[in-house]
N, CA, C and O atoms as CSV, one atom per row, in Angstrom:
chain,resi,resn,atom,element,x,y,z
A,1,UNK,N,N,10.410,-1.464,1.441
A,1,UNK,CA,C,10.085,-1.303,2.831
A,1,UNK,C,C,9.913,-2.669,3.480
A,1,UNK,O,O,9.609,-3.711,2.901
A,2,UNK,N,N,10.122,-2.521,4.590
A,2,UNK,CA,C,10.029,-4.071,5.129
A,2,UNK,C,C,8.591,-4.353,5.878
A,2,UNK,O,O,7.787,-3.576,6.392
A,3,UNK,N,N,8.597,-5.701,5.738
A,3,UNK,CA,C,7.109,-6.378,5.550
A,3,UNK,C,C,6.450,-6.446,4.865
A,3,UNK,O,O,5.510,-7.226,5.020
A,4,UNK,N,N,6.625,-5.267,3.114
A,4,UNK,CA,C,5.985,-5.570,2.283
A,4,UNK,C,C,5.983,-6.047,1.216
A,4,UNK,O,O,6.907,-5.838,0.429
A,5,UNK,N,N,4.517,-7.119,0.806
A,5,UNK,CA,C,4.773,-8.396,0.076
A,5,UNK,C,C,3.800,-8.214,-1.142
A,5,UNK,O,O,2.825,-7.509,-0.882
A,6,UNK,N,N,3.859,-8.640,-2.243
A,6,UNK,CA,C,2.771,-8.318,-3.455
A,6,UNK,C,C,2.090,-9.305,-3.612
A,6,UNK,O,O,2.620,-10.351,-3.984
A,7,UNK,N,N,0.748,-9.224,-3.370
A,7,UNK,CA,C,-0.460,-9.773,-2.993
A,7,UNK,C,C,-1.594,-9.513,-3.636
A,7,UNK,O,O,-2.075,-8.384,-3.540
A,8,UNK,N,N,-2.207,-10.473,-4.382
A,8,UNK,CA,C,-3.729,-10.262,-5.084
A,8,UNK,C,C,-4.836,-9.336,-4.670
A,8,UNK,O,O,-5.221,-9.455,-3.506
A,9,UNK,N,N,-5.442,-8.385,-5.470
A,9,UNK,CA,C,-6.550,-7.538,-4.954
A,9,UNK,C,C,-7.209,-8.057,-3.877
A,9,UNK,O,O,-7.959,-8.864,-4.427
A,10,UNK,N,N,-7.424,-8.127,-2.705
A,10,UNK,CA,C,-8.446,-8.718,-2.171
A,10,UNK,C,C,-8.075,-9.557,-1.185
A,10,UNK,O,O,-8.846,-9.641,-0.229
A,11,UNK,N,N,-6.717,-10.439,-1.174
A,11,UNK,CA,C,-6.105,-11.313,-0.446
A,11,UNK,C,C,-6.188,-10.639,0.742
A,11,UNK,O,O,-6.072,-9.427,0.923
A,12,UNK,N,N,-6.397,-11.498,1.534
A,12,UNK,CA,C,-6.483,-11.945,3.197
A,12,UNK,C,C,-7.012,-10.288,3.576
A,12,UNK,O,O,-5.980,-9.706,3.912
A,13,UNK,N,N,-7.920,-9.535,3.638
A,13,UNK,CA,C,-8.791,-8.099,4.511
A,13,UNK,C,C,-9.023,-8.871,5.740
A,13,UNK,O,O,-9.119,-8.259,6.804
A,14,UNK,N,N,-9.150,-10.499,5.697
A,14,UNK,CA,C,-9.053,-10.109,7.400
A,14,UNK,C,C,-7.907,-10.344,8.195
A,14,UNK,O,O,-7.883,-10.778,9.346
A,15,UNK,N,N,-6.888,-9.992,7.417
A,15,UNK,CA,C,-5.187,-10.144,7.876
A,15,UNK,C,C,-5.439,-8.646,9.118
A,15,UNK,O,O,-6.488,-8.001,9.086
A,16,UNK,N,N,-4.234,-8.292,10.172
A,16,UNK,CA,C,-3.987,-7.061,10.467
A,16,UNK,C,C,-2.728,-6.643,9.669
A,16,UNK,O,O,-1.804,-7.429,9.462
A,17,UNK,N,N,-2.741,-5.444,9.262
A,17,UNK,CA,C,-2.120,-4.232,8.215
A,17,UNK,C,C,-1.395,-3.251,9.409
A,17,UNK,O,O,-1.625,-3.006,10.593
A,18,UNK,N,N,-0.398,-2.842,8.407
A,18,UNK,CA,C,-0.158,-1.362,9.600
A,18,UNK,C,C,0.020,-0.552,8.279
A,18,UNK,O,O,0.132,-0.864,7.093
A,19,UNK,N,N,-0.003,0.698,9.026
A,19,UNK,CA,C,0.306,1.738,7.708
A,19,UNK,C,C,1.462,2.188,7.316
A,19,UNK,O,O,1.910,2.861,8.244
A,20,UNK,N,N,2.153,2.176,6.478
A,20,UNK,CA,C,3.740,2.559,6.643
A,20,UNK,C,C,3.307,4.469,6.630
A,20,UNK,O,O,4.160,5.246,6.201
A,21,UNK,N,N,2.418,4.819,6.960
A,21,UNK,CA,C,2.111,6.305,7.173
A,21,UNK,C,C,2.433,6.578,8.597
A,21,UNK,O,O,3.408,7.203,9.015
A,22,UNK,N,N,1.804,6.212,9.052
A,22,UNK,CA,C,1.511,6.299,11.245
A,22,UNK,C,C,1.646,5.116,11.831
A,22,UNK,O,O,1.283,4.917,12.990
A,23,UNK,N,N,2.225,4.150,11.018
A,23,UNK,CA,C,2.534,3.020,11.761
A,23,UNK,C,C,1.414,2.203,12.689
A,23,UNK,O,O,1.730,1.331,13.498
A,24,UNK,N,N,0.077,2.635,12.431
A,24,UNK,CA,C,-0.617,2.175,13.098
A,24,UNK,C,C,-1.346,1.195,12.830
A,24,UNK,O,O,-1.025,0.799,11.709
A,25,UNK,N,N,-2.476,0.348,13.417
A,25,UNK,CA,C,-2.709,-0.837,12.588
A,25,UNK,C,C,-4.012,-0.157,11.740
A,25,UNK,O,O,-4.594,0.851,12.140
A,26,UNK,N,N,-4.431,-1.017,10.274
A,26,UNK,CA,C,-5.315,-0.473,10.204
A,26,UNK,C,C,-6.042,-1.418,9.178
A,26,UNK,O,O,-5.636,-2.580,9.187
A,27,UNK,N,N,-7.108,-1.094,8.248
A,27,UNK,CA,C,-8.090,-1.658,7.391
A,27,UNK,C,C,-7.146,-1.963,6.122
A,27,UNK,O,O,-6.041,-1.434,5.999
A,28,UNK,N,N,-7.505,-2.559,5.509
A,28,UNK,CA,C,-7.325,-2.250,3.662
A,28,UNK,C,C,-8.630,-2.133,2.799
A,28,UNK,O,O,-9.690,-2.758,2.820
A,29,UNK,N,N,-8.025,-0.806,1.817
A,29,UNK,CA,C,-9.193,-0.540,0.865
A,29,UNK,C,C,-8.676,-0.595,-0.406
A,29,UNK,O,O,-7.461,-0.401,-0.457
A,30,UNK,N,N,-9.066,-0.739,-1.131
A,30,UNK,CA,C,-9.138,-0.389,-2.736
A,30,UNK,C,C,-8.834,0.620,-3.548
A,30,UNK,O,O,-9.943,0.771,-4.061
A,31,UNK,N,N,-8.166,1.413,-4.040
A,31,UNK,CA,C,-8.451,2.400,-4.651
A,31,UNK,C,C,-7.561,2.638,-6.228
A,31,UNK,O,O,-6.609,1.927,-6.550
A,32,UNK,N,N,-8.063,3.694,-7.019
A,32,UNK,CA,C,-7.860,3.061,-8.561
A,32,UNK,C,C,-6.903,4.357,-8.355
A,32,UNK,O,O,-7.416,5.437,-8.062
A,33,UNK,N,N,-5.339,4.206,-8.533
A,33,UNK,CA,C,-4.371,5.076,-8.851
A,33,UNK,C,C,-3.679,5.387,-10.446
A,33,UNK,O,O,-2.688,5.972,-10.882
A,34,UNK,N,N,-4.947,4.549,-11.053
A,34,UNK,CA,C,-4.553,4.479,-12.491
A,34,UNK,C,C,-4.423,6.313,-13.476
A,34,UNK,O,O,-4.840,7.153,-12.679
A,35,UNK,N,N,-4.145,6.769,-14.365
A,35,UNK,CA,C,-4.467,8.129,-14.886
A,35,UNK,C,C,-5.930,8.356,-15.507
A,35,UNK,O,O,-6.513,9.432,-15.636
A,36,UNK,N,N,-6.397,7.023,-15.874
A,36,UNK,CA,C,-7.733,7.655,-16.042
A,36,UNK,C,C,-8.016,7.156,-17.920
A,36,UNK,O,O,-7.536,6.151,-18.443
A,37,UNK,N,N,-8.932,8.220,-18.634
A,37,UNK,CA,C,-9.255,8.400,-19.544
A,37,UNK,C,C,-7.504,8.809,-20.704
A,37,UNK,O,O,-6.497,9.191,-20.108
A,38,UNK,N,N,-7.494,8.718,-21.513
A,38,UNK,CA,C,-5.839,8.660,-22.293
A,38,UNK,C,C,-6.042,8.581,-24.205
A,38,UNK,O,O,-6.755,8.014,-25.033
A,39,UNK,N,N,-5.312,9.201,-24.170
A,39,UNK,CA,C,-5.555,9.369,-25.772
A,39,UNK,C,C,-4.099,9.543,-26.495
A,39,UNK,O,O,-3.427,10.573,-26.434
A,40,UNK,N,N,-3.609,7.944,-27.427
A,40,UNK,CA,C,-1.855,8.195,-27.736
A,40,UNK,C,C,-1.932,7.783,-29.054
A,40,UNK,O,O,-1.989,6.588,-29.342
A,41,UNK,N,N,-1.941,8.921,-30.116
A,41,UNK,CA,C,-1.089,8.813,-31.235
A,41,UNK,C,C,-2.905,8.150,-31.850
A,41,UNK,O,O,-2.921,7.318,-32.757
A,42,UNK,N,N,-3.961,8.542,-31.360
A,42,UNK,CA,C,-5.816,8.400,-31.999
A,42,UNK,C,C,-5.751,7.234,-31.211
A,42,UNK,O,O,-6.949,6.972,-31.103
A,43,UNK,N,N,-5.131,6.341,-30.575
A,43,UNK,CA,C,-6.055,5.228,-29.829
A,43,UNK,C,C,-6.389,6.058,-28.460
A,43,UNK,O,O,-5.700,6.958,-27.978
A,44,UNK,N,N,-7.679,5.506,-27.927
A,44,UNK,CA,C,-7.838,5.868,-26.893
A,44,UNK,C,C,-8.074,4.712,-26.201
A,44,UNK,O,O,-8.489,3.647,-26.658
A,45,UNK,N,N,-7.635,5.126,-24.473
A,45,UNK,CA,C,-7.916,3.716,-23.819
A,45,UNK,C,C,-8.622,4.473,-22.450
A,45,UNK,O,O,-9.249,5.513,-22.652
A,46,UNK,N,N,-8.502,3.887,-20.928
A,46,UNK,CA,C,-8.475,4.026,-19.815
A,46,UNK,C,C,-7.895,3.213,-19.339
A,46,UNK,O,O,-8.237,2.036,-19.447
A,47,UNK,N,N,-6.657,3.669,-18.553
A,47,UNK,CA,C,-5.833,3.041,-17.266
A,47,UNK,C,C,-6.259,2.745,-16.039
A,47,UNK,O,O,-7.009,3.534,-15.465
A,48,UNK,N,N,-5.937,1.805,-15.557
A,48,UNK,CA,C,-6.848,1.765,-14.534
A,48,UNK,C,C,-5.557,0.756,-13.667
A,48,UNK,O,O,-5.021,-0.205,-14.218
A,49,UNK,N,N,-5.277,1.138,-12.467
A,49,UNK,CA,C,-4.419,0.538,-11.620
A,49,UNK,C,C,-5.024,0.597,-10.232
A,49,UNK,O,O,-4.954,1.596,-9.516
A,50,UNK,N,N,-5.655,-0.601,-9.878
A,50,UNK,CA,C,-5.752,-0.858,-8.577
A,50,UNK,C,C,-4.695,-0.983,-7.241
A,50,UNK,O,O,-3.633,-1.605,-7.266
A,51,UNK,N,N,-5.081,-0.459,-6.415
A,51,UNK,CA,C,-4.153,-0.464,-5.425
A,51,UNK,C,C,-4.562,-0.696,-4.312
A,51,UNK,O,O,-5.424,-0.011,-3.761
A,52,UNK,N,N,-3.895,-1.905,-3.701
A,52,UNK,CA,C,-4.821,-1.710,-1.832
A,52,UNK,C,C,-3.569,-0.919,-1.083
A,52,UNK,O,O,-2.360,-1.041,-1.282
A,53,UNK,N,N,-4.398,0.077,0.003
A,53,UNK,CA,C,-3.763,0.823,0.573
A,53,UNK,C,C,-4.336,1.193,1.860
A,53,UNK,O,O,-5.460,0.736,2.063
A,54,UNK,N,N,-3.814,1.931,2.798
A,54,UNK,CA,C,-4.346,1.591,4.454
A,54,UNK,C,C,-5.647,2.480,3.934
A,54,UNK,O,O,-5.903,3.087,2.895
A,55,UNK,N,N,-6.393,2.228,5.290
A,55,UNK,CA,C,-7.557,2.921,5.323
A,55,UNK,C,C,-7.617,4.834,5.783
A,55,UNK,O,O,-8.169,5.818,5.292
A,56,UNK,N,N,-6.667,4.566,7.035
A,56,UNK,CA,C,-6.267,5.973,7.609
A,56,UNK,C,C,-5.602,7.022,6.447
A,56,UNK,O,O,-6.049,8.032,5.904
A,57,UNK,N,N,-4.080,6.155,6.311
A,57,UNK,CA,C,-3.675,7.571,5.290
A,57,UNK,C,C,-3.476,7.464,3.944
A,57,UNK,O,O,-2.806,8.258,3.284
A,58,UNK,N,N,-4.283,6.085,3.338
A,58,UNK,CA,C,-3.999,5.763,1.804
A,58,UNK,C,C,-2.571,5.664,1.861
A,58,UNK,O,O,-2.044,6.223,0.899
A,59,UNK,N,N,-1.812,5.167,2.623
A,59,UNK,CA,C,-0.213,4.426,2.562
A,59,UNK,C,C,-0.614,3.223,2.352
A,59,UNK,O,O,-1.703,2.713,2.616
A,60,UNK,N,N,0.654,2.619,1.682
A,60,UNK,CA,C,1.302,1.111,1.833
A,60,UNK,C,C,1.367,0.868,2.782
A,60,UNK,O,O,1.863,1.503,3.712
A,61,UNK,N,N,0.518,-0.837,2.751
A,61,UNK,CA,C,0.095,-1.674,3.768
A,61,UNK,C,C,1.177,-2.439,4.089
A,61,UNK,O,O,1.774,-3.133,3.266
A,62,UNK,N,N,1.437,-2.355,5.150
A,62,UNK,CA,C,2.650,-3.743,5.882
A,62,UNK,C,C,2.526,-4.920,6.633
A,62,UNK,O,O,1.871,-4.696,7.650
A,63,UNK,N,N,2.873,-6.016,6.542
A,63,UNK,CA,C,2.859,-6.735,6.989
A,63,UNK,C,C,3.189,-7.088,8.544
A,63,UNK,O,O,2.568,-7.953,9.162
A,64,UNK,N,N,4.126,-6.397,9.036
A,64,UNK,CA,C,4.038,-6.105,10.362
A,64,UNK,C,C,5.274,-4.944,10.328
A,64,UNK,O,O,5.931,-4.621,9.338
A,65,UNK,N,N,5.389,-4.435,11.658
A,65,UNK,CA,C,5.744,-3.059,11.794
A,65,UNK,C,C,7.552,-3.331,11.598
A,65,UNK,O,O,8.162,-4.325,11.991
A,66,UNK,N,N,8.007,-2.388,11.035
A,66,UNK,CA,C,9.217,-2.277,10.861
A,66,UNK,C,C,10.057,-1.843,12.217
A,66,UNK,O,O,9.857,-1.000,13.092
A,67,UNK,N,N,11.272,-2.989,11.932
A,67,UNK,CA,C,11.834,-2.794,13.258
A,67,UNK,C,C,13.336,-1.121,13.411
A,67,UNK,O,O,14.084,-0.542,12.622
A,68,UNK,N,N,13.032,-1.039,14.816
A,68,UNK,CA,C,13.160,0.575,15.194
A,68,UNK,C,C,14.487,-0.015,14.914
A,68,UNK,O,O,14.838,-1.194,14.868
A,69,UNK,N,N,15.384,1.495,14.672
A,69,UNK,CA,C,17.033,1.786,15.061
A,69,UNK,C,C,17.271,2.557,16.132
A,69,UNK,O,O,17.396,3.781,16.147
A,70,UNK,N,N,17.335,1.725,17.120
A,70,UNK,CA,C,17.624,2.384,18.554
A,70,UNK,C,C,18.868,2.974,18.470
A,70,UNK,O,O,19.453,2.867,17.393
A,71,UNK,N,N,19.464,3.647,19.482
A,71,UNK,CA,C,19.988,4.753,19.624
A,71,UNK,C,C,21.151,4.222,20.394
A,71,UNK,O,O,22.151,4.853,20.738
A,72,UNK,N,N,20.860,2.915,20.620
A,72,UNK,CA,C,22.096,2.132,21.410
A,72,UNK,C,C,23.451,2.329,20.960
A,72,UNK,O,O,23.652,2.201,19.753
A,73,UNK,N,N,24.609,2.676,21.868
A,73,UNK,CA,C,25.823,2.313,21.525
A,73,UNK,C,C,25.949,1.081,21.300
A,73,UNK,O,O,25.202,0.312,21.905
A,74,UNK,N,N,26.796,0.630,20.494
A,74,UNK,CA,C,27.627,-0.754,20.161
A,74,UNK,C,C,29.342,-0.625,20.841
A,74,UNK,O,O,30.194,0.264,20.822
A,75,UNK,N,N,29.281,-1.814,21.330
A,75,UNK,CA,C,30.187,-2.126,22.145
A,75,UNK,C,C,31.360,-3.248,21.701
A,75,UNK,O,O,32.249,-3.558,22.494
């Protein structure tokens, strides 16, 4: 998707974000999209995958808004 860049947990929250959900601007939060608790072949572990994601709809955060495909004829 365009504008988006892979960036350290935490880097720049006081950047502005948009949501690739509603396109709107918004926060970044944290949240663990990892599976959890896991058990393969007697080891057991926990996964754990952090993710920053908008505040509104838990979408991928963008860097600025993706540009429209207008409806213009080409000439």
């Amino acid at each position: 998707m365009t504008g988006w860049r892979k960036r350290q947990i935490g880097d720049h929250r006081d950047q502005t974000w948009y949501c690739a959900g509603c396109l709107q601007e918004c926060g970044a939060i944290t949240i663990d999209e990892g599976i959890g608790s896991y058990e393969y072949w007697g080891d057991k572990g926990v996964d754990i995958r952090l993710v920053e994601v908008s505040d509104c709809c838990e979408e991928e955060l963008l860097d600025e808004l993706p540009e429209e495909d207008g409806d213009e004829a080409v000439a």
